[in-house]
DRENPA-3360 file (N, C-alpha, C; in nm, 2 decimals, always signed):
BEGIN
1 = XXXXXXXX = +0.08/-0.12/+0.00/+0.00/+0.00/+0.00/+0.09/+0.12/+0.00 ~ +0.05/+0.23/-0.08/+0.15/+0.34/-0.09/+0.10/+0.44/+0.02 ~ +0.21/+0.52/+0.06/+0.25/+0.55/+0.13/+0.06/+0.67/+0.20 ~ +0.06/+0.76/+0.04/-0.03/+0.85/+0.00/-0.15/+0.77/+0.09 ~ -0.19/+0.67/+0.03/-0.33/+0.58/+0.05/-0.32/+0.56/+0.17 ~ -0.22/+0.52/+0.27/-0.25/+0.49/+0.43/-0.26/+0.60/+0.50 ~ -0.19/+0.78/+0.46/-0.25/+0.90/+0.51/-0.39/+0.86/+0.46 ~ -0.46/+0.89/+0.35/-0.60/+0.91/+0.34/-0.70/+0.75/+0.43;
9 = XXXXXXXX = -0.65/+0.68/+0.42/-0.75/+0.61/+0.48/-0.71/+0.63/+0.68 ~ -0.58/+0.68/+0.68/-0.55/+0.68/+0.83/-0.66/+0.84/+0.88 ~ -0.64/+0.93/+0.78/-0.72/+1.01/+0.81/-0.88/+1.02/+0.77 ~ -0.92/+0.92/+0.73/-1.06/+0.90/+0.72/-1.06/+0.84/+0.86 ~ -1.01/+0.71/+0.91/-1.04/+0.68/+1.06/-1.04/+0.78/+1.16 ~ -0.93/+0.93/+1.15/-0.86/+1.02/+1.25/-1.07/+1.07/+1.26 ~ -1.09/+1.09/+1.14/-1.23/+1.14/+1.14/-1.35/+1.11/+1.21 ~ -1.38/+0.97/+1.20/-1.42/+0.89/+1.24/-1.42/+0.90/+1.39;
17 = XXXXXXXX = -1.35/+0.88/+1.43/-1.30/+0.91/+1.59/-1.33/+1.04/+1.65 ~ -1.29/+1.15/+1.59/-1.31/+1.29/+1.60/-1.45/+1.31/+1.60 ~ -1.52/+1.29/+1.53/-1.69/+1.29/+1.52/-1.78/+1.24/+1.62 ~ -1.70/+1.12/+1.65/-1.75/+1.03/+1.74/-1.75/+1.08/+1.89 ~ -1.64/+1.11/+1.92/-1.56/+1.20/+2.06/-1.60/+1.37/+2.03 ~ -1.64/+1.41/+1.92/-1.77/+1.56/+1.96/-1.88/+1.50/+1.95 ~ -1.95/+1.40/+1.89/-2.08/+1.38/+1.92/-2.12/+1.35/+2.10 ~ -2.06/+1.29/+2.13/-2.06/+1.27/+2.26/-2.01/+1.35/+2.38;
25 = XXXXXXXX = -1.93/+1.47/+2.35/-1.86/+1.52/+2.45/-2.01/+1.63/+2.40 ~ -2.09/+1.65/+2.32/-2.16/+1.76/+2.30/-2.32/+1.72/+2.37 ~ -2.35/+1.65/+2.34/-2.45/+1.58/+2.41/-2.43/+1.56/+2.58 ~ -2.32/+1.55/+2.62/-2.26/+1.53/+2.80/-2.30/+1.70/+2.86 ~ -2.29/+1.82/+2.71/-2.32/+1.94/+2.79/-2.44/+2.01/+2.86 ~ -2.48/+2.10/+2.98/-2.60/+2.12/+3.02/-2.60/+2.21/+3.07 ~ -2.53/+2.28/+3.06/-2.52/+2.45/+3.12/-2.38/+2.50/+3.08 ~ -2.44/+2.62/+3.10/-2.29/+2.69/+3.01/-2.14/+2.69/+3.06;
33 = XXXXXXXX = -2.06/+2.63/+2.96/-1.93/+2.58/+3.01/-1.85/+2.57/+2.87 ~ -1.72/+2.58/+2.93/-1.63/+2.54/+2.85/-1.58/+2.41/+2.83 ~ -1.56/+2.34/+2.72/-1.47/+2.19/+2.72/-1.42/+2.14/+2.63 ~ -1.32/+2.11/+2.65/-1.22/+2.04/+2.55/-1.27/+1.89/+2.53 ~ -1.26/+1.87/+2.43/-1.26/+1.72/+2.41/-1.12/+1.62/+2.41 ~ -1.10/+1.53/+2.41/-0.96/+1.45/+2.39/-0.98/+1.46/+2.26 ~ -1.05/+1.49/+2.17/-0.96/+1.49/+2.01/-0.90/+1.64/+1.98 ~ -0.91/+1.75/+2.11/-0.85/+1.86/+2.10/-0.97/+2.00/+2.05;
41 = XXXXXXXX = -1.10/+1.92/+2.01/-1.18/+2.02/+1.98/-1.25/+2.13/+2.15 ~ -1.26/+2.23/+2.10/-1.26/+2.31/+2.19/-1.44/+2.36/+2.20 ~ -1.55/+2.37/+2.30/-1.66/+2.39/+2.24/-1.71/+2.46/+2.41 ~ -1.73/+2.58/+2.38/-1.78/+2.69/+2.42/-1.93/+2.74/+2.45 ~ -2.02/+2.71/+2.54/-2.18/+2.67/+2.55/-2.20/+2.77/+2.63 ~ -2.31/+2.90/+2.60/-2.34/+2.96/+2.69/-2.48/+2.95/+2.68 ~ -2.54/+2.93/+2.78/-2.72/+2.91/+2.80/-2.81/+3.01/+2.87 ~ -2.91/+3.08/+2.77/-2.97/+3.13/+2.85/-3.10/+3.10/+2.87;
49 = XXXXXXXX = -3.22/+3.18/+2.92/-3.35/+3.14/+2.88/-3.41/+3.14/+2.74 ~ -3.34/+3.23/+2.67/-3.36/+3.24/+2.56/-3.32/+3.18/+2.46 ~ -3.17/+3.18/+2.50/-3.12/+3.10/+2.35/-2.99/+3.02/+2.42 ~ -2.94/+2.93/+2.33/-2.82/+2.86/+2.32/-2.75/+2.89/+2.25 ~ -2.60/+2.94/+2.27/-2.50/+2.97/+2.17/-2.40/+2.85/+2.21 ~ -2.33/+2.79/+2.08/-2.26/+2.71/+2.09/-2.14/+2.76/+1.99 ~ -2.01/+2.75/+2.06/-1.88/+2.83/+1.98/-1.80/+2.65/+1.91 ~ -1.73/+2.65/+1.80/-1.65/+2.53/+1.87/-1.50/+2.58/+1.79;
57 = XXXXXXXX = -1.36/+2.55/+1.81/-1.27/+2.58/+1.75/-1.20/+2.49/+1.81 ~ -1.09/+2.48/+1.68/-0.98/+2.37/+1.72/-0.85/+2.41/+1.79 ~ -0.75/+2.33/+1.88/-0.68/+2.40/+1.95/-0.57/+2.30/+1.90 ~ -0.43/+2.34/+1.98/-0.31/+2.28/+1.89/-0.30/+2.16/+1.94 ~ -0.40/+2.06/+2.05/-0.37/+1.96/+2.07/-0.48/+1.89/+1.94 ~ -0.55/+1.93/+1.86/-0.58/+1.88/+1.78/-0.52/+1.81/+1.66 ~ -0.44/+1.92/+1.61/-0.33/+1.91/+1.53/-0.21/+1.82/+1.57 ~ -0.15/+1.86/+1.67/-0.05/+1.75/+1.70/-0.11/+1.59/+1.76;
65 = XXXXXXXX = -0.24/+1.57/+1.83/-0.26/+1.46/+1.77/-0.33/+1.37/+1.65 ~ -0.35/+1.43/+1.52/-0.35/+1.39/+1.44/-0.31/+1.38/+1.36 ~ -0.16/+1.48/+1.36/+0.00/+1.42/+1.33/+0.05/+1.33/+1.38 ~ +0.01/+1.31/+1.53/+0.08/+1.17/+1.56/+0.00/+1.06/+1.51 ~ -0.12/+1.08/+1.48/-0.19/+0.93/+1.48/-0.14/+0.89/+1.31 ~ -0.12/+0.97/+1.26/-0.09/+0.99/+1.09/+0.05/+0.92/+1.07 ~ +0.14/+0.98/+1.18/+0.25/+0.92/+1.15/+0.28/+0.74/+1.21 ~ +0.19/+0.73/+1.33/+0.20/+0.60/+1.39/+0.11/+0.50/+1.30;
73 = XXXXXXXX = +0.02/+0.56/+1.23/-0.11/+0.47/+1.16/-0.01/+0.44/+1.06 ~ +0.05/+0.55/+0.96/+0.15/+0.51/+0.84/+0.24/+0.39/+0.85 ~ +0.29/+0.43/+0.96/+0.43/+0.33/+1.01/+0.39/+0.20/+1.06 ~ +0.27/+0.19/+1.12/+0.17/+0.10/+1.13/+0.20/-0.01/+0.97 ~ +0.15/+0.07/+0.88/+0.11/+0.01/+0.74/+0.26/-0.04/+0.72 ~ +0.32/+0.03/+0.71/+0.44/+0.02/+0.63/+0.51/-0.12/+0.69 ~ +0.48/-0.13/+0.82/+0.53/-0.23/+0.87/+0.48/-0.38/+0.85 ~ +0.34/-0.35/+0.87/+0.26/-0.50/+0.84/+0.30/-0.53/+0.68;
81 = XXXXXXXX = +0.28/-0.40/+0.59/+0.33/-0.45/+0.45/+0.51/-0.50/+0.42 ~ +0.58/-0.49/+0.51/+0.72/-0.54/+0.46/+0.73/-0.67/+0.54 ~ +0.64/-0.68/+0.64/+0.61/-0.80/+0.73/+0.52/-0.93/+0.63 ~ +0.41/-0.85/+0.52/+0.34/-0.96/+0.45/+0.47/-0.98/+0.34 ~ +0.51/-0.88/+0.32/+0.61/-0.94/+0.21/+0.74/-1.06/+0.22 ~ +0.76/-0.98/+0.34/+0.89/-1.08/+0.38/+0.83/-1.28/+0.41 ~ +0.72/-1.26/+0.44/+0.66/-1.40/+0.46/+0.62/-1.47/+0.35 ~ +0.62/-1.36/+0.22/+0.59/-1.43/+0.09/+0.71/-1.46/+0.05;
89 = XXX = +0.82/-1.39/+0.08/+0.97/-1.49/+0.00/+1.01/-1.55/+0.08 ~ +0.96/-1.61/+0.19/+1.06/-1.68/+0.31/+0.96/-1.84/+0.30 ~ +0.85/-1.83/+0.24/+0.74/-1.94/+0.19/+0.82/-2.07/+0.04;
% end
């Protein structure tokens, strides 16, 4: 698998996860508060009688862990593939 194709499917999963970890850290909210999530998203809730404002922005633990997961998920691949290879010439 080339190198390209394990970034895009590693960051299709980064996604996956991310969505999953705001769907749920957004639904846990119930009065006005600040909260980070562990995928680094940042989401801002102030409540009143009237209305609900909800802010959300990403912060740099976002970014750096989705560089790491990018580079461990790649290295990941790269490895199981020199690992399936090597078991095909050693057969």
């Amino acid at each position: 698998m080339k190198i390209t194709k394990l970034i895009g499917v590693g960051t299709v999963i980064w996604t996956v996860i991310f969505l999953i970890d705001y769907i749920y850290e957004l639904f846990q909210i119930n009065e006005t508060s600040v909260v980070t999530t562990m995928t680094g998203l940042k989401i801002s809730t102030v409540m009143t009688k009237e209305e609900l404002n909800t802010h959300f922005s990403l912060t740099l633990q976002a970014l750096i862990m989705y560089l790491v997961f990018i580079v461990l998920f790649t290295l990941f691949g790269l490895f199981m593939q020199t690992r399936r290879t090597s078991a095909r010439h050693d057969s």
